[in-house]
C-alpha positions in Angstrom: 49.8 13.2 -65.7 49.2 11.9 -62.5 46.0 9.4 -61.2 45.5 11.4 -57.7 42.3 10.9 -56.3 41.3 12.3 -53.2 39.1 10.2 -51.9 41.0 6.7 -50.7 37.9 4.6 -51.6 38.2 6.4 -55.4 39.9 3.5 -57.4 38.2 3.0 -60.7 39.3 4.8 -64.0 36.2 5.3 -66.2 37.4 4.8 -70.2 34.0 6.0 -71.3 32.4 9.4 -70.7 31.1 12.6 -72.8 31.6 16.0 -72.5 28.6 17.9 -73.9 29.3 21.7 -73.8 27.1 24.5 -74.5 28.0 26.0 -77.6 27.6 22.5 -79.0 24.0 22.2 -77.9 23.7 25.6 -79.9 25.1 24.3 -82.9 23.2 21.4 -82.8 20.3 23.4 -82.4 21.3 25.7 -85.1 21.0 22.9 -87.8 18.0 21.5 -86.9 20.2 18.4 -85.3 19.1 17.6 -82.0 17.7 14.1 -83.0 19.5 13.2 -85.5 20.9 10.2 -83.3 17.6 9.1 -82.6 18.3 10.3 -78.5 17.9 13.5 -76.6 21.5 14.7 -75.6 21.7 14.5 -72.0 22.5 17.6 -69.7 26.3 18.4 -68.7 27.8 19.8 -65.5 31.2 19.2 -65.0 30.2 19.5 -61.2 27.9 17.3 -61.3 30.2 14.5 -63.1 32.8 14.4 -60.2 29.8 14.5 -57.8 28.9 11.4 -59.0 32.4 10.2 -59.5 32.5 10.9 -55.8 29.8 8.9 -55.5 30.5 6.3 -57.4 34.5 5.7 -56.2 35.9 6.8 -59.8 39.2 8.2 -59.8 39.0 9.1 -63.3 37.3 10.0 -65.9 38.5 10.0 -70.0 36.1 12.7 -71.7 35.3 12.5 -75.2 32.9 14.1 -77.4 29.3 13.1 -77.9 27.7 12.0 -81.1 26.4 13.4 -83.4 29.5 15.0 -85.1 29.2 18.9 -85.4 29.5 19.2 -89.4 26.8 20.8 -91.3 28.9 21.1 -94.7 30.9 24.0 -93.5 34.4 22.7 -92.0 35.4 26.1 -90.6 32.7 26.3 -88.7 33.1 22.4 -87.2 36.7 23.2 -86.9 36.2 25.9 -84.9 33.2 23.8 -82.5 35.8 20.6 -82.7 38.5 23.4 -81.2 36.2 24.8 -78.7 35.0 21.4 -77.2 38.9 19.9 -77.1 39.7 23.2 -75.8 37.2 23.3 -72.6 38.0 19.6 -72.0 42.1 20.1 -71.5 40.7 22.9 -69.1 38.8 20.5 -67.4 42.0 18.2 -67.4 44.1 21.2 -66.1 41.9 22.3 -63.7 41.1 18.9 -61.9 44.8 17.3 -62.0 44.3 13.5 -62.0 40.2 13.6 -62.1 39.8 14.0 -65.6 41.5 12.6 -69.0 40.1 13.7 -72.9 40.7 12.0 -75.8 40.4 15.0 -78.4 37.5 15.6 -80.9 38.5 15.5 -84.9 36.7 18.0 -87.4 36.2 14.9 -89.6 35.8 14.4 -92.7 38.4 16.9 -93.6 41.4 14.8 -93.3 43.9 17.6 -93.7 41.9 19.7 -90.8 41.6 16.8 -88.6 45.6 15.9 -89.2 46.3 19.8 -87.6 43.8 19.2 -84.7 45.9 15.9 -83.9 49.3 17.8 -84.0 47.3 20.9 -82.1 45.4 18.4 -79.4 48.9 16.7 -78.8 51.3 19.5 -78.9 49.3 22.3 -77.2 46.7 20.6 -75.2 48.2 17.8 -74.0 45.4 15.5 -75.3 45.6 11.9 -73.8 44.3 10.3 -77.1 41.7 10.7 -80.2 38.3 10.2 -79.7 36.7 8.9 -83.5 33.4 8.3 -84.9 32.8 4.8 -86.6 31.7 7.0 -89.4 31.1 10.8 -90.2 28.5 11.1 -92.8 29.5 7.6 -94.7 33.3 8.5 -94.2 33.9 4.8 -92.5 37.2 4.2 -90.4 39.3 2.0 -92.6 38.6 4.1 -96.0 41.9 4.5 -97.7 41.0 8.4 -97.6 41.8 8.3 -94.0 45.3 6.4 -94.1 46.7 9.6 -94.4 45.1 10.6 -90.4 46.1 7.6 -89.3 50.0 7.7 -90.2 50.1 11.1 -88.0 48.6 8.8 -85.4 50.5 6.3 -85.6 53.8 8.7 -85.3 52.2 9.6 -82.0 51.3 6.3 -80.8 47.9 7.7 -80.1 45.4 6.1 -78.2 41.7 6.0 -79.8 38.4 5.6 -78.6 35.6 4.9 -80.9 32.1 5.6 -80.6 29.0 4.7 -82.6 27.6 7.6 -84.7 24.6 6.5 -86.5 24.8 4.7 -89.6 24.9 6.5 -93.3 22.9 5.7 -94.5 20.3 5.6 -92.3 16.6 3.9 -92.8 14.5 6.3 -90.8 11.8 3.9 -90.0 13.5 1.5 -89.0 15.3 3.8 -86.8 11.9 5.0 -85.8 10.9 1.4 -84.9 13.6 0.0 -83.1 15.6 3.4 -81.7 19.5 3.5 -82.8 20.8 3.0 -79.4 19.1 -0.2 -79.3 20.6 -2.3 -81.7 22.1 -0.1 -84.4 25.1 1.1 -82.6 26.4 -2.2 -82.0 25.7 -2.8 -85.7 27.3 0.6 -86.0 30.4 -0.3 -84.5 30.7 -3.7 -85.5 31.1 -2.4 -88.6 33.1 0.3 -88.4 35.7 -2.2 -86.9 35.4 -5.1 -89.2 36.2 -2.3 -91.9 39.4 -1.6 -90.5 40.3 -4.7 -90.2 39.6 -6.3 -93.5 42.2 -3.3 -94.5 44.8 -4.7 -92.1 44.7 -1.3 -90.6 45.9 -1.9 -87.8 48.7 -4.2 -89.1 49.8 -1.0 -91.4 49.8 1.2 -88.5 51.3 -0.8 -85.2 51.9 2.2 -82.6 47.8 2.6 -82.7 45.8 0.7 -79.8 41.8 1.4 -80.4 39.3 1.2 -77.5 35.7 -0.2 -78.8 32.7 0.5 -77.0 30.0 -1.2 -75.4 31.5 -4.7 -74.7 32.3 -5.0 -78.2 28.9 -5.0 -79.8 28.8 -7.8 -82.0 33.0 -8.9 -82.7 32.4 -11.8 -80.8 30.0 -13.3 -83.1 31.8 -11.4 -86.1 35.3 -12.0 -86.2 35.1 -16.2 -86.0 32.5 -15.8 -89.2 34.7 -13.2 -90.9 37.5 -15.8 -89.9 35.7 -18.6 -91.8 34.5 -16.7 -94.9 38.0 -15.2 -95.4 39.5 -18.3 -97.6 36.4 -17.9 -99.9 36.0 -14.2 -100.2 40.2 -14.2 -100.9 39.3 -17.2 -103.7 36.9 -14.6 -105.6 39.8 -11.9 -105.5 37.4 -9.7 -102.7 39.4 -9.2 -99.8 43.7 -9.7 -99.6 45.0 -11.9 -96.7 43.8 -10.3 -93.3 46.0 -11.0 -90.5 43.8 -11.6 -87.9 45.9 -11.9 -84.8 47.7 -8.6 -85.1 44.5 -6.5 -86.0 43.2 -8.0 -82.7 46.1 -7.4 -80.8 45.4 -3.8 -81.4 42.1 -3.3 -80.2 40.9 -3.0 -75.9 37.0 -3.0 -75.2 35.3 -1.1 -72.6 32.3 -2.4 -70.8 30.0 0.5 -70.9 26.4 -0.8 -71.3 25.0 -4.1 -71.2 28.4 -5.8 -69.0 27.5 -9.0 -67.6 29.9 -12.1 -66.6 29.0 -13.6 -69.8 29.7 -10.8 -72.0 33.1 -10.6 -70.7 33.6 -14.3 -70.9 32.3 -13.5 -74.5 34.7 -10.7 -75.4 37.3 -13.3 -74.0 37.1 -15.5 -76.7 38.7 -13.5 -79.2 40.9 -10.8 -76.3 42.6 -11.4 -72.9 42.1 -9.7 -70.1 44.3 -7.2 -70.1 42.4 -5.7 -72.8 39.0 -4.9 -70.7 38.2 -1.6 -69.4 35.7 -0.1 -67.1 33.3 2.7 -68.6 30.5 4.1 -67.3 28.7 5.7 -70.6 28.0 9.4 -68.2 26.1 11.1 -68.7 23.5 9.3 -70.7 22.2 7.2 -67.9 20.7 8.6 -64.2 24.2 9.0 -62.1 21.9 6.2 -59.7 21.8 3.5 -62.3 25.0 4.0 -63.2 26.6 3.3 -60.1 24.5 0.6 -59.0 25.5 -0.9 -62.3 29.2 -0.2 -61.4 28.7 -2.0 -57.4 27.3 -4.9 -59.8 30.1 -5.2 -61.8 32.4 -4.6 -58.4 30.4 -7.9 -57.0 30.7 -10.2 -59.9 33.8 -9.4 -60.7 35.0 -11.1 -56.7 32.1 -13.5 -56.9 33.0 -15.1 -60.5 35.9 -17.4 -59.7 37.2 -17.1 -63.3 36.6 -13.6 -63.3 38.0 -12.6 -59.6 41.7 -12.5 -60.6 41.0 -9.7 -63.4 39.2 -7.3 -61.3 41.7 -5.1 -60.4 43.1 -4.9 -63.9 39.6 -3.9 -65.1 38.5 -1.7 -63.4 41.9 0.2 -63.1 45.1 -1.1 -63.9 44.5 -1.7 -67.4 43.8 2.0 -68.3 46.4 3.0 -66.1 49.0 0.8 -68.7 46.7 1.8 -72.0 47.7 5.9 -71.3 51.1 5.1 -70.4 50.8 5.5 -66.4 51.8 2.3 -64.9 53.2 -1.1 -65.9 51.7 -3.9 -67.7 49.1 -5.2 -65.3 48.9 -9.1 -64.5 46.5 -11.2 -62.6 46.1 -11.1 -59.0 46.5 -15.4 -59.1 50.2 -15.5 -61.0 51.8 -13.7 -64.0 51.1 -16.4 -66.1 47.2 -15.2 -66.3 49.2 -13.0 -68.9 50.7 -15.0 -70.7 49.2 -15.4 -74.5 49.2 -19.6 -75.7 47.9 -20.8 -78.3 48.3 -23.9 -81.0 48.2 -23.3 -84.6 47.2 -26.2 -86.9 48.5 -26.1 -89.8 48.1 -28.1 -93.6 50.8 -27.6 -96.0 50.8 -28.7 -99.6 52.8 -32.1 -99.7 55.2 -30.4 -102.4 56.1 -27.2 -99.9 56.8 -29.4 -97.3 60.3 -29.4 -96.7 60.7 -25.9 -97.9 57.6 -25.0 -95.3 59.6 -26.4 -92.3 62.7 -24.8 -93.2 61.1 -21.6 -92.8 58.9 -22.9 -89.4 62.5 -23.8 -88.0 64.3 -20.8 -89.2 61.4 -18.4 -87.8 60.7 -20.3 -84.1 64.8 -20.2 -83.3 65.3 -16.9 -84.1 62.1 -16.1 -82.4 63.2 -17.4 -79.2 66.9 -16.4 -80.1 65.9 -12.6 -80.4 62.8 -12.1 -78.3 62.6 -12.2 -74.8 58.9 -12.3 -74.9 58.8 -15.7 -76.8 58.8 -18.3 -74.1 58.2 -21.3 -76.8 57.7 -21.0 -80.7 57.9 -25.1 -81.0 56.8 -26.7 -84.4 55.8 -30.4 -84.6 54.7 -32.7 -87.5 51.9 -35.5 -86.9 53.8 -38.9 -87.6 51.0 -40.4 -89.8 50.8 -37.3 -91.8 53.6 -35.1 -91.5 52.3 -32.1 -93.8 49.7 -31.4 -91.3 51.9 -29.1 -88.5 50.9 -28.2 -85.0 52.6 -25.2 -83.3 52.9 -24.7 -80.4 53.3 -20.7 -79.3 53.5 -19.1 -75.6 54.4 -15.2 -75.8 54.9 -13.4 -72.3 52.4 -11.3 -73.0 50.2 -9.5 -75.3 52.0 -6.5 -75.6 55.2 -9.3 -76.5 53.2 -11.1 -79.0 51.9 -8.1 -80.4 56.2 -7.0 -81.0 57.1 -10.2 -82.1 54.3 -9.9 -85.2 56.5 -6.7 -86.0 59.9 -8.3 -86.2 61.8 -8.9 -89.7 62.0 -12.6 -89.1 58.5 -13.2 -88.7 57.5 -10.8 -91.3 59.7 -12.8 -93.2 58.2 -16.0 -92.3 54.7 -14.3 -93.1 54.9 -13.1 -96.2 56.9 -16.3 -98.2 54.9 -19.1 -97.0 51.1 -18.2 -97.5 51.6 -19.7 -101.1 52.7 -23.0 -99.2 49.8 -23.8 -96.2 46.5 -25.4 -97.6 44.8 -24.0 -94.2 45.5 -22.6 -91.4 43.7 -22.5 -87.5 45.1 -20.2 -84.7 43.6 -22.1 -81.1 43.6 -19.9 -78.6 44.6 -21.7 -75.8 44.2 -21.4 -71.7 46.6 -23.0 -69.2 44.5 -25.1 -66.7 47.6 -25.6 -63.8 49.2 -22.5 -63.1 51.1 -24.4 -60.6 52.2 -26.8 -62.7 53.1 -24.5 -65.5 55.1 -22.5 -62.8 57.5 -25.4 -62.4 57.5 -26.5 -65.9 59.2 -23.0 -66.5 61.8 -23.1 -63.9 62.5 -26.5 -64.4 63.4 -25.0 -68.3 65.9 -22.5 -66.6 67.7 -25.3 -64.7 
């Protein structure tokens, strides 16, 4: 797969846009099911979408599936609408080389159906990833029913887009009040996400990267409060130890909706910039707003000096590495934009102590030994009080941080010394002189 477009000007890869065929419309209609996401489905024309990708200066396009999911309580006949719609979309694909993309459809929440579709999407129809609901009728993404689904994906190293499907269950006034898209399906998603990760889902199943929607809904706010709560809620035996950073490392965001420069400096707080994708949302907004929205987001991203050096990478480059199509991207400024440092502050129990930096040594030498994506793994102990450790930690990259979570020495080092640290704070850290660090580095090579 190729990104050809044939239009110079076209440079932009959309992560976020549906497919709405007419059979499901039928379906829908069938069962009475129109509304049942609380919004009129849009009309669909595949001519029209690369008119206004045209338009607009997109390349191209991923399509996945609409909400709401087409299952009525009959999986052969879902099966059969999931097939049809993941069917017309690899057409689509075929048909428009380097235009379009799809992430396939799932006839969720039969697990042992929607494990044949994977193998089927991948195999046959040359899917580019797995589009999934945050839940299909109160089957939640991160229920232990689904580990099975997601061990076939992670064999295939799959790709997933999420999207909001409304919540079950659902309070119909309030729905009728304040309409889902408003609020709910950042609630929606937010929760869907926060589900797989309190399962370490994404720790269990490495080879998966997830793509949430609509600048993250509300994991900004969440994830430092689920942080915080964590100790307590692992005190009264509710949740095991969640490991935060490699959960995170998993999941990209795309900006369809409500992007701003503060909602990217937002979603940077707890993700780099080389997890941040462009998506439009099409066709649920008039082709008109949705590419003045996409000139807006063109202008802040060369007016915002903090922002300028990631534009490229967002609005392209970034998919182009998520499906496999390019190298890693970097910042325009200097590769060290990429580069993932932080500090973790750390209290031991006086009585672990020396056994604690036994295991700190042991794990930052063969780090750095092994790894050639571990610049620096260098532990330190305040003088004053030496059972409270600072580390200091600078991977090359996400993807090499991500890796080193995955080796035998540090899985080692994870798993025998929870028992020892009275606390522990990861500090996300950004470099303030490139220049300087520049030098710093090849004066270390000397």
């Amino acid at each position: 797969m190729m990104f050809a477009g044939t239009v110079s000007a076209q440079e932009v890869i959309d992560i976020h846009s549906h497919i709405i065929i007419p059979e499901y419309i039928s379906i829908l209609e069938k069962h009475d099911a129109m509304m049942s996401e609380g919004f009129p489905l849009p009309e669909y024309d595949w001519d029209r979408h690369l008119k206004w990708m045209d338009e607009a200066g997109i390349q191209t396009s991923v399509l996945t599936l609409a909400a709401p999911q087409p299952y009525f309580g009959d999986i052969a006949e879902s099966a059969k609408m999931i097939r049809r719609i993941n069917e017309e979309s690899a057409r689509l694909k075929k048909e428009h080389p380097g235009r379009f993309m799809f992430c396939a459809a799932l006839p969720l929440p039969d697990v042992d159906a929607a494990i044949e579709e994977v193998k089927y999407a991948f195999d046959v129809l040359k899917a580019d990833g797995i589009k999934l609901a945050t839940n299909v009728y109160g089957q939640y993404l991160g229920s232990p029913e689904l580990d099975d689904l997601f061990l076939e994906l992670d064999k295939r190293h799959a790709v997933v887009i999420l999207h909001p499907h409304c919540p079950d269950p659902v309070n119909a006034s309030v729905m009728a009040q304040t309409p889902l898209a408003m609020q709910e399906s950042l609630s929606e998603t937010t929760r869907a996400v926060s589900n797989m990760i309190s399962r370490n889902l994404l720790v269990r199943y490495p080879n998966i990267r997830v793509v949430v929607p609509h600048c993250g809904a509300y994991l900004p706010l969440a994830i430092p409060r689920m942080k915080s709560l964590t100790p307590v809620m692992r005190e009264k035996g509710l949740v095991s130890q969640i490991d935060y950073d490699a959960n995170l490392a998993a999941l990209y965001y795309d900006l369809a909706g409500a992007h701003s420069p503060e909602a990217i400096r937002m979603l940077l707080t707890i993700t780099t910039p080389d997890h941040l994708l462009y998506g439009s949302d099409y066709p649920y907004a008039a082709p008109q707003v949705l590419k003045a929205g996409l000139e807006r987001m063109k202008q802040y991203l060369s007016d915002e000096k903090d922002l300028a050096p990631f534009r490229k990478m967002i609005l392209e480059e970034n998919a182009r590495w998520l499906f496999g199509m390019a190298d890693k991207p970097s910042a325009e400024t200097s590769d060290i934009k990429s580069l993932v440092v932080r500090i973790a502050e750390i209290e031991v129990y006086p009585e672990y102590l020396e056994e604690y930096l036994t295991a700190a040594r042991t794990v930052g030498a063969e780090s750095v030994a092994r790894e050639s994506g571990v610049i620096c793994i260098f532990p330190m102990q305040k003088k004053e009080t030496p059972n409270l450790i600072r580390i200091v930690e600078i991977y090359r990259s996400e993807d090499a941080y991500k890796k080193h979570l995955a080796t035998p020495h540090f899985r080692v080092y994870k798993e025998g010394t929870p028992h020892m640290i009275k606390s522990l704070e990861l500090v996300p850290m950004q470099p303030l002189d490139v220049e300087n660090m520049n030098l710093i580095f090849k004066k270390a090579e000397k």
